[in-house]
PyMOL Python script that loads the backbone (N, CA, C, O; Angstrom):
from pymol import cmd

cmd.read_pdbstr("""\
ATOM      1  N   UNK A   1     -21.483  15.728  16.663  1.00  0.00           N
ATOM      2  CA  UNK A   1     -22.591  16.526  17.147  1.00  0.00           C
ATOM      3  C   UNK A   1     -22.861  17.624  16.120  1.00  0.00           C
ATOM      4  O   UNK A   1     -22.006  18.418  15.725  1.00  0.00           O
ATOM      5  N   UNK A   2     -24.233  17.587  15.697  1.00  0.00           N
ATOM      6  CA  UNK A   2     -24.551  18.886  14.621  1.00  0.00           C
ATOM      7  C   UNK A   2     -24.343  20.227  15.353  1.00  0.00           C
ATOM      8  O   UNK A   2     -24.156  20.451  16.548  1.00  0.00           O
ATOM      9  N   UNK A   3     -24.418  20.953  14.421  1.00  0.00           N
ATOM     10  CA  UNK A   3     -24.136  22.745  14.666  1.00  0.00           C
ATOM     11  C   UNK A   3     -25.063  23.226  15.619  1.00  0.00           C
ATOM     12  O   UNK A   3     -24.905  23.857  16.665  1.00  0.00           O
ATOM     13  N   UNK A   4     -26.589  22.567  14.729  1.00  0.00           N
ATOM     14  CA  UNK A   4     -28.228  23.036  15.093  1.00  0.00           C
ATOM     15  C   UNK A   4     -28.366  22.181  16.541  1.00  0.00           C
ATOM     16  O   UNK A   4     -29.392  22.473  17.156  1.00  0.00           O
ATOM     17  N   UNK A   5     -27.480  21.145  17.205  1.00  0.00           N
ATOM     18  CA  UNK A   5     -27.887  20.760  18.913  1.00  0.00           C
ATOM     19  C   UNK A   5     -26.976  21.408  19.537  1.00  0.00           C
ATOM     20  O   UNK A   5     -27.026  21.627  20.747  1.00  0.00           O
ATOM     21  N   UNK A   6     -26.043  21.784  18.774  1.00  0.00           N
ATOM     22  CA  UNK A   6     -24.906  22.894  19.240  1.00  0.00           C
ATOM     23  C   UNK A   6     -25.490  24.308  20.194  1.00  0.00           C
ATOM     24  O   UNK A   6     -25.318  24.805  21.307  1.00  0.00           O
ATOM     25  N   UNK A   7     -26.438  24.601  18.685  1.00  0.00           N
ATOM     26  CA  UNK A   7     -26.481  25.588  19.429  1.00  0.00           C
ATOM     27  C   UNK A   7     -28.007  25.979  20.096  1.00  0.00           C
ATOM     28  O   UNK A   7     -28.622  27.039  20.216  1.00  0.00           O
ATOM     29  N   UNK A   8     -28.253  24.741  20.417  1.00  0.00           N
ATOM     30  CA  UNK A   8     -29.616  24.913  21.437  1.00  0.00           C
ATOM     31  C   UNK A   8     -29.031  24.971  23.190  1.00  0.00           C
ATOM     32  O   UNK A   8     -29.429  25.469  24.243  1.00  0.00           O
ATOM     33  N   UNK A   9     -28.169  24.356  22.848  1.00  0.00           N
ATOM     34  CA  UNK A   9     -27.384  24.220  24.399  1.00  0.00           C
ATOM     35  C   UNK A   9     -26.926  25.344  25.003  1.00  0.00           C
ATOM     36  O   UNK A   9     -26.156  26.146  24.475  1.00  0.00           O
ATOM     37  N   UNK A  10     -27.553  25.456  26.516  1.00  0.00           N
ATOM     38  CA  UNK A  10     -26.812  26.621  27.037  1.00  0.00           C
ATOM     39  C   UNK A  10     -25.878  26.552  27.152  1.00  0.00           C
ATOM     40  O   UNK A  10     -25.333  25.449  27.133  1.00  0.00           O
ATOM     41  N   UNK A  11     -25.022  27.975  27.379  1.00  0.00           N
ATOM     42  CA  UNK A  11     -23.146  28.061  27.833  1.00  0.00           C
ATOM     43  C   UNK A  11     -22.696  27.110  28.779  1.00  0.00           C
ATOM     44  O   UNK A  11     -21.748  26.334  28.665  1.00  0.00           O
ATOM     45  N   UNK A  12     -23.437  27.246  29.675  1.00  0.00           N
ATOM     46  CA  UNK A  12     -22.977  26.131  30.490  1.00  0.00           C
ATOM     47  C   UNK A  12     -22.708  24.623  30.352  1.00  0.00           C
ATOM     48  O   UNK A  12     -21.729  23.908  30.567  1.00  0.00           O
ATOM     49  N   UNK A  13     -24.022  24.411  29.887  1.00  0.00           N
ATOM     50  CA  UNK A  13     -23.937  22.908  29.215  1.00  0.00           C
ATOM     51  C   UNK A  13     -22.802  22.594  27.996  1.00  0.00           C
ATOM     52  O   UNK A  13     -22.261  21.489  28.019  1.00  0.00           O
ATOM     53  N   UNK A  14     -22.507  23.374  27.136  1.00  0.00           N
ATOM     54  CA  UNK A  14     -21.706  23.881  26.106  1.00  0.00           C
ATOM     55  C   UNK A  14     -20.342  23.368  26.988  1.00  0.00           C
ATOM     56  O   UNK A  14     -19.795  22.289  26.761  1.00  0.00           O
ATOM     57  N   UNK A  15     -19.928  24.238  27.939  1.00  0.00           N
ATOM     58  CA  UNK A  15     -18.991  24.669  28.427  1.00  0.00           C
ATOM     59  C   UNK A  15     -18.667  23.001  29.240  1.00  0.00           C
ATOM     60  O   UNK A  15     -17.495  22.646  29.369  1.00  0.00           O
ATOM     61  N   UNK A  16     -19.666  22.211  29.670  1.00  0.00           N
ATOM     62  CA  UNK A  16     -19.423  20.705  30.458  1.00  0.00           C
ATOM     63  C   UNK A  16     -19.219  20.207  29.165  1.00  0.00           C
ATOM     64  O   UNK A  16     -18.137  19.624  29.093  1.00  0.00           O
ATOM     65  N   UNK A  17     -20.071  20.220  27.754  1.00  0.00           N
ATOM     66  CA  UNK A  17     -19.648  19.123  27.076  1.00  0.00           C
ATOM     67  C   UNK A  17     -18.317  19.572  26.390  1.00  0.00           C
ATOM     68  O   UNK A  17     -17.711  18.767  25.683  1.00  0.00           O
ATOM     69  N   UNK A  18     -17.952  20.561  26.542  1.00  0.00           N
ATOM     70  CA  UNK A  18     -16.235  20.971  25.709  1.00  0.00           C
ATOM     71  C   UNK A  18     -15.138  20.360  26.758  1.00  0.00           C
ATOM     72  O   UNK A  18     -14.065  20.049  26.241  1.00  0.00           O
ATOM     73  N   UNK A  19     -15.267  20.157  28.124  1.00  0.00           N
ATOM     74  CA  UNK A  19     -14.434  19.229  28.691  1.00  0.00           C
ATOM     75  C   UNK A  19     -14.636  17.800  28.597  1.00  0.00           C
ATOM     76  O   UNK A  19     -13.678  17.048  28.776  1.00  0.00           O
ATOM     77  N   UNK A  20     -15.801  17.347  28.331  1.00  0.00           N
ATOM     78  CA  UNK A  20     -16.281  16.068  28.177  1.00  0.00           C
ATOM     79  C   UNK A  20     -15.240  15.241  26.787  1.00  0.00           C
ATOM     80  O   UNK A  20     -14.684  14.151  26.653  1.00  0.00           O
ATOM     81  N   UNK A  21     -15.445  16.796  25.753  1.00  0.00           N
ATOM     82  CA  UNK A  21     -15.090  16.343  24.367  1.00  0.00           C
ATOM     83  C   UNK A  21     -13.541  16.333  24.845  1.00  0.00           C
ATOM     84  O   UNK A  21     -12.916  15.277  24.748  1.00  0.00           O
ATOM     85  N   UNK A  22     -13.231  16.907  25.099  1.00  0.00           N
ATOM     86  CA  UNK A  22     -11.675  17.493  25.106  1.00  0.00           C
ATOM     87  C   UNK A  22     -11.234  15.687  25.727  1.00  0.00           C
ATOM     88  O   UNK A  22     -10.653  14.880  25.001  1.00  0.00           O
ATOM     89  N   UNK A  23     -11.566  15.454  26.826  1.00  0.00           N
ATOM     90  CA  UNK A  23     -10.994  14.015  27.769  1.00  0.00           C
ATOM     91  C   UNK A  23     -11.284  13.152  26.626  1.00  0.00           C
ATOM     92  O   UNK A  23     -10.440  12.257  26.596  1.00  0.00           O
ATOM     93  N   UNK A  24     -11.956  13.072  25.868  1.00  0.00           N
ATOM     94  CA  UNK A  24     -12.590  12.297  24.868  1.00  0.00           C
ATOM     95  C   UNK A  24     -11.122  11.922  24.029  1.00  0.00           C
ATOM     96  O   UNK A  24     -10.404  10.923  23.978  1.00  0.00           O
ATOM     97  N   UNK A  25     -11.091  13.182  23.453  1.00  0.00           N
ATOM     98  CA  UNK A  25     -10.275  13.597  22.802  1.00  0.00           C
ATOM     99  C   UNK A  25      -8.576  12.921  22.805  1.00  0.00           C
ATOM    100  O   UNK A  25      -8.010  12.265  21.931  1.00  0.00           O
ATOM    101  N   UNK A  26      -7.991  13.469  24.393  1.00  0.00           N
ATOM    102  CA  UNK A  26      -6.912  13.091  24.297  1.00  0.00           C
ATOM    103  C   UNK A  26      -7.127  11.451  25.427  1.00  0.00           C
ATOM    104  O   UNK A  26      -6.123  11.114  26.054  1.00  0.00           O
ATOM    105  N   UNK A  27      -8.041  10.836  25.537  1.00  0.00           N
ATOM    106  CA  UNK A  27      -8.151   9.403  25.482  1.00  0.00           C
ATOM    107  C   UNK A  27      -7.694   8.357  24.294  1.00  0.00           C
ATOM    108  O   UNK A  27      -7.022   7.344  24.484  1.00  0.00           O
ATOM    109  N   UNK A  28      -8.275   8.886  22.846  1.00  0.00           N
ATOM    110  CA  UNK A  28      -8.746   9.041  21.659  1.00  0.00           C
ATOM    111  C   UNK A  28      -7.214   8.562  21.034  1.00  0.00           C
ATOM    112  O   UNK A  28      -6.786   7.605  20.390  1.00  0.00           O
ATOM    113  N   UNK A  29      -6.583   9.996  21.708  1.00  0.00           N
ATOM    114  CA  UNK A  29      -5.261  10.191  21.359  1.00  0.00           C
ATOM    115  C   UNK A  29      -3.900   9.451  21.674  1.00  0.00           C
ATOM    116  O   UNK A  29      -2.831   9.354  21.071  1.00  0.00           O
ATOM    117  N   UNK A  30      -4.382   8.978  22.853  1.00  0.00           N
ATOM    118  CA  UNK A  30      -3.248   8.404  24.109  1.00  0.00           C
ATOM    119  C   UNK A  30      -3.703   6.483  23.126  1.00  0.00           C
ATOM    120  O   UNK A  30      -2.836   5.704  22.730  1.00  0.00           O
ATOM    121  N   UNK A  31      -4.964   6.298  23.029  1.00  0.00           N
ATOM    122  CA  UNK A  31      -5.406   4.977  22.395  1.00  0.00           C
ATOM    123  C   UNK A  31      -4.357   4.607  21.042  1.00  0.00           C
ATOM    124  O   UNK A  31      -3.833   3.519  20.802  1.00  0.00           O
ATOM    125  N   UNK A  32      -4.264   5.659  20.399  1.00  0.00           N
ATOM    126  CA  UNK A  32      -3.925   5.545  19.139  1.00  0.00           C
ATOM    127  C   UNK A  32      -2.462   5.776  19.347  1.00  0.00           C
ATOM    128  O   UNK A  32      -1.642   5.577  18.451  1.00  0.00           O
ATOM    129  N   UNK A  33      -2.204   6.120  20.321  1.00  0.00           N
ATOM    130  CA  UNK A  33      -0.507   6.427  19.902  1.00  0.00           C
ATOM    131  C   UNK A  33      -0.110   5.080  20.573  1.00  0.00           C
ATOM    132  O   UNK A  33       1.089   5.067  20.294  1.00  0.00           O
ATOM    133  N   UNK A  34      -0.349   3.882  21.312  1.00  0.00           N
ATOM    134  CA  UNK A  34      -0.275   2.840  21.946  1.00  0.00           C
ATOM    135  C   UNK A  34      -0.106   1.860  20.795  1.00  0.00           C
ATOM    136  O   UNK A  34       0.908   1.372  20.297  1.00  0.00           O
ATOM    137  N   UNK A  35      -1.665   1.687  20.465  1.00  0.00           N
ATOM    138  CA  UNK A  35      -1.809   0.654  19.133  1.00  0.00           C
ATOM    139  C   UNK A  35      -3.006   1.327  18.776  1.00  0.00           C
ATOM    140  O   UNK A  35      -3.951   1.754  19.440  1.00  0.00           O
ATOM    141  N   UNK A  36      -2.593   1.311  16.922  1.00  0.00           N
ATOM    142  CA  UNK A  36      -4.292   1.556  15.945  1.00  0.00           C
ATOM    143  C   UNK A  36      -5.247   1.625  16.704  1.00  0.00           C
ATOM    144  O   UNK A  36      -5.389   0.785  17.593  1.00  0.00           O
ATOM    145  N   UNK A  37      -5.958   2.459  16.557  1.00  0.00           N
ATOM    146  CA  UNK A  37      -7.406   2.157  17.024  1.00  0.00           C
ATOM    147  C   UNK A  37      -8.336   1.756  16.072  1.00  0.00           C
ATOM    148  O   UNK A  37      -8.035   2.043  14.913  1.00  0.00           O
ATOM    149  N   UNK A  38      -9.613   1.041  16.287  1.00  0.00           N
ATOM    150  CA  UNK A  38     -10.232   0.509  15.013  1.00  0.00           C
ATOM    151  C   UNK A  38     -10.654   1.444  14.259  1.00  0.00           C
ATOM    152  O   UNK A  38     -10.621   1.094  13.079  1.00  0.00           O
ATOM    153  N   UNK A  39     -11.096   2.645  14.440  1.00  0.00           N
ATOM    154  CA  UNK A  39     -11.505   3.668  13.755  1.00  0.00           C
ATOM    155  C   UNK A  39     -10.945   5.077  13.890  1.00  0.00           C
ATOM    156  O   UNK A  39     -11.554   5.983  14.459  1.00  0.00           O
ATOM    157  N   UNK A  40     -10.010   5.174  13.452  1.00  0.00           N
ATOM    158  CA  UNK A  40      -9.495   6.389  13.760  1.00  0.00           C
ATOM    159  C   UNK A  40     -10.265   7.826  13.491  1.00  0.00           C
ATOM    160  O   UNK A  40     -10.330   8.825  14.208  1.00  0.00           O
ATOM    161  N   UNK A  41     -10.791   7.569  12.264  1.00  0.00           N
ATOM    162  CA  UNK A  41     -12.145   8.776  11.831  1.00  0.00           C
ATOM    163  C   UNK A  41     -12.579   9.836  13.289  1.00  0.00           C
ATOM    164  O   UNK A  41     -12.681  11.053  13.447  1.00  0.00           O
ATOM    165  N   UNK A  42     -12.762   8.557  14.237  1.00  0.00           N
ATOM    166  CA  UNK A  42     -13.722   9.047  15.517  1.00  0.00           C
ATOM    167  C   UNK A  42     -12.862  10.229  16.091  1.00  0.00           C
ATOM    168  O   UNK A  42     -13.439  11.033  16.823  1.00  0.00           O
ATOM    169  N   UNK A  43     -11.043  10.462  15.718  1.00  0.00           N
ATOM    170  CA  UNK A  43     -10.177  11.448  16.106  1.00  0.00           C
ATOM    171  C   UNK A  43     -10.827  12.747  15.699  1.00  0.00           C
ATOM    172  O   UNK A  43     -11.320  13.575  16.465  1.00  0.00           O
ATOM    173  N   UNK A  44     -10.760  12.805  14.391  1.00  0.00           N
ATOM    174  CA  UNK A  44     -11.389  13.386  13.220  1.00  0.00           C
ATOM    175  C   UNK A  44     -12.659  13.903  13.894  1.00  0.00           C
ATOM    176  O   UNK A  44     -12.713  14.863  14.661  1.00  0.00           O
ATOM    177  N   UNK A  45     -13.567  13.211  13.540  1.00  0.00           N
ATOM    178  CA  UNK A  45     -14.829  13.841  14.537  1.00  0.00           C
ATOM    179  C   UNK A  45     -14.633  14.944  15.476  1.00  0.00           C
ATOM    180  O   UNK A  45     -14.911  16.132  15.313  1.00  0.00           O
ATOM    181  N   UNK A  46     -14.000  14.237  16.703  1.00  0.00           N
ATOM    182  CA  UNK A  46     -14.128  14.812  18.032  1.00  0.00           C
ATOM    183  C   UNK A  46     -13.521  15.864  18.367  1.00  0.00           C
ATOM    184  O   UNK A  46     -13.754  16.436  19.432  1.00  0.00           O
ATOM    185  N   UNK A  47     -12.387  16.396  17.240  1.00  0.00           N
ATOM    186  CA  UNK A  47     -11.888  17.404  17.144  1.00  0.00           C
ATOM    187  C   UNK A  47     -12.743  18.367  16.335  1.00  0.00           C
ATOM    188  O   UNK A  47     -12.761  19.589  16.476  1.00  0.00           O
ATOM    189  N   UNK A  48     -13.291  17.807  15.660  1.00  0.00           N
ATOM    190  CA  UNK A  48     -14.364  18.919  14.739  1.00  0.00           C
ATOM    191  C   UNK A  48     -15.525  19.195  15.525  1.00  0.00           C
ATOM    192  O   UNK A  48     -16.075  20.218  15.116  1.00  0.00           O
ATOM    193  N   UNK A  49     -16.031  18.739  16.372  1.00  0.00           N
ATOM    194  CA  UNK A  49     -16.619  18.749  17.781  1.00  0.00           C
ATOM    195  C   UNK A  49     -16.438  19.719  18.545  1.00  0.00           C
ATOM    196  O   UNK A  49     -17.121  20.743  18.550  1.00  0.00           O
ATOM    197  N   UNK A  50     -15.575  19.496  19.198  1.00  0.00           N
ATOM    198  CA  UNK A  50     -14.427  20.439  19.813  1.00  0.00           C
ATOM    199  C   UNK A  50     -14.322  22.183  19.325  1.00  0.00           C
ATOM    200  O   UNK A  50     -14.570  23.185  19.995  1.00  0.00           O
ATOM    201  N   UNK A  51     -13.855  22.053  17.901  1.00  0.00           N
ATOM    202  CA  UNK A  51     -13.639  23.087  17.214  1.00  0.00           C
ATOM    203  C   UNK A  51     -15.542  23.902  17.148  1.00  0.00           C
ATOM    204  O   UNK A  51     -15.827  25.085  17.332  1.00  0.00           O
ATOM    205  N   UNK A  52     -16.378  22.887  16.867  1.00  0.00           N
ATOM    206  CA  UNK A  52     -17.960  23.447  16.938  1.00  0.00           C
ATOM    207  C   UNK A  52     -17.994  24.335  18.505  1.00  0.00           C
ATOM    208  O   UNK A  52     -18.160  25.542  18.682  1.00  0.00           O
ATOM    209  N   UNK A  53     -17.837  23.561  19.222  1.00  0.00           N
ATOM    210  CA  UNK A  53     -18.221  23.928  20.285  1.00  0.00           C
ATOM    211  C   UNK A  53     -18.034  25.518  20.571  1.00  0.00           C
ATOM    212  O   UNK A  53     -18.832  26.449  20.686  1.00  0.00           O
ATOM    213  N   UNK A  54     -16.189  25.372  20.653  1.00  0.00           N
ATOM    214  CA  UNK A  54     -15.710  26.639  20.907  1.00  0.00           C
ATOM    215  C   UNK A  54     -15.679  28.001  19.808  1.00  0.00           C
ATOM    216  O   UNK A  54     -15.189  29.120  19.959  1.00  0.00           O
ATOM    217  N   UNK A  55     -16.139  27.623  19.093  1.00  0.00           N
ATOM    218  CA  UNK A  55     -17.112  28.400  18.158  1.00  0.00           C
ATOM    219  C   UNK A  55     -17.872  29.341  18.729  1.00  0.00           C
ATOM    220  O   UNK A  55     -17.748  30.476  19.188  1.00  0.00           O
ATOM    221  N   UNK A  56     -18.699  28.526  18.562  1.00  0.00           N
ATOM    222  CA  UNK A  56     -20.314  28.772  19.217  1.00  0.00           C
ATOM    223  C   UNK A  56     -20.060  29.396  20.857  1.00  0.00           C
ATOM    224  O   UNK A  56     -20.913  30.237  21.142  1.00  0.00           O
ATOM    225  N   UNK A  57     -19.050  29.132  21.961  1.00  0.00           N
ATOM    226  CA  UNK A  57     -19.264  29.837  23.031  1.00  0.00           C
ATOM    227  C   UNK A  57     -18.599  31.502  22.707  1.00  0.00           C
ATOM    228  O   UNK A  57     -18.993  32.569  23.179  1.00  0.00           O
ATOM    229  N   UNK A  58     -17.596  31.276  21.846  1.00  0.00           N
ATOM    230  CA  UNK A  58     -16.446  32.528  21.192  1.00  0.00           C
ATOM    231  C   UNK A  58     -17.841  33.209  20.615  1.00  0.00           C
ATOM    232  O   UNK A  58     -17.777  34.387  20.965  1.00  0.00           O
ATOM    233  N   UNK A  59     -19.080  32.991  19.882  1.00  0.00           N
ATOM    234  CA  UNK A  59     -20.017  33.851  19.011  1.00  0.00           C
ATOM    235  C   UNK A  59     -20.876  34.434  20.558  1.00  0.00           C
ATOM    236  O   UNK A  59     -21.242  35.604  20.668  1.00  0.00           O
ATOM    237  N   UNK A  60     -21.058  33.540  21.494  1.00  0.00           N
ATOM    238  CA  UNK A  60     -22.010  34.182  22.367  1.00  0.00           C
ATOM    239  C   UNK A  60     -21.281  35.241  23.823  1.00  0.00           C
ATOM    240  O   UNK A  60     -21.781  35.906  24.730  1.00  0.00           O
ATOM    241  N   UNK A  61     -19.736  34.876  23.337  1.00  0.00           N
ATOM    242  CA  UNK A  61     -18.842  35.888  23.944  1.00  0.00           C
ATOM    243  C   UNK A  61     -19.225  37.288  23.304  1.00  0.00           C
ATOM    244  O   UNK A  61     -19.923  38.045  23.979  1.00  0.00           O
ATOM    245  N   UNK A  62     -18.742  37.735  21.838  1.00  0.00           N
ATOM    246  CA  UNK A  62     -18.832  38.755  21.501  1.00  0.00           C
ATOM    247  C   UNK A  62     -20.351  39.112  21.527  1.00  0.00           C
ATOM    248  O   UNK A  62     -20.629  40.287  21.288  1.00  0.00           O
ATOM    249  N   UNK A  63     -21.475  38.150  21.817  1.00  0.00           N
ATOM    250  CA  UNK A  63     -22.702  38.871  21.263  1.00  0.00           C
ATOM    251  C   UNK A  63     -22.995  39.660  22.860  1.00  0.00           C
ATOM    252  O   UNK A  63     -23.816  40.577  22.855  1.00  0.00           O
ATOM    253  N   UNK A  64     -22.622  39.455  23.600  1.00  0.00           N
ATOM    254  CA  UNK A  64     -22.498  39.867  25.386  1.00  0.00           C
ATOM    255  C   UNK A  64     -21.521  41.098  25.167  1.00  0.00           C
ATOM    256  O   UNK A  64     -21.122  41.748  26.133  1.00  0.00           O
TER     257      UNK A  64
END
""", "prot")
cmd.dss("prot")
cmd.show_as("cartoon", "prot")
cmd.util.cbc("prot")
cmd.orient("prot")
C-alpha cells in the first residue's frame, strides 16, 4: 500500500486496516514457518505496510 492512499485514510479506517495487516501478517508468518511459502517477498511487504501505517497514525497523534 503507497504512503499517498495511506494517508488519505481516516484514523479509523487506518486503525481497521492495521489489524487487518497485522492478521495478515502473522498468517503470513505461521504459513512460512510450516512450509516455504511461494513468495515470501509478500512477508517483506506487509510488514513495511504495517510499519506505514503506524507511522502515519503516531504523525496524526502528535499533530492533536
Amino acid at each position: 500500500m503507497k504512503q499517498a492512499v495511506i494517508i488519505e485514510m481516516s484514523t479509523e479506517e487506518l486503525i481497521g486496516k492495521l489489524t487487518e495487516e497485522r492478521a495478515t501478517l502473522a498468517k503470513l508468518n505461521l504459513a512460512h514457518a510450516v512450509s516455504p511459502i511461494e513468495n515470501p517477498v509478500q512477508i517483506r511487504e506487509t510488514k513495511k505496510t504495517v510499519a506505514r501505517i503506524l507511522t502515519e497514525v503516531r504523525r496524526r497523534e502528535l499533530e492533536a
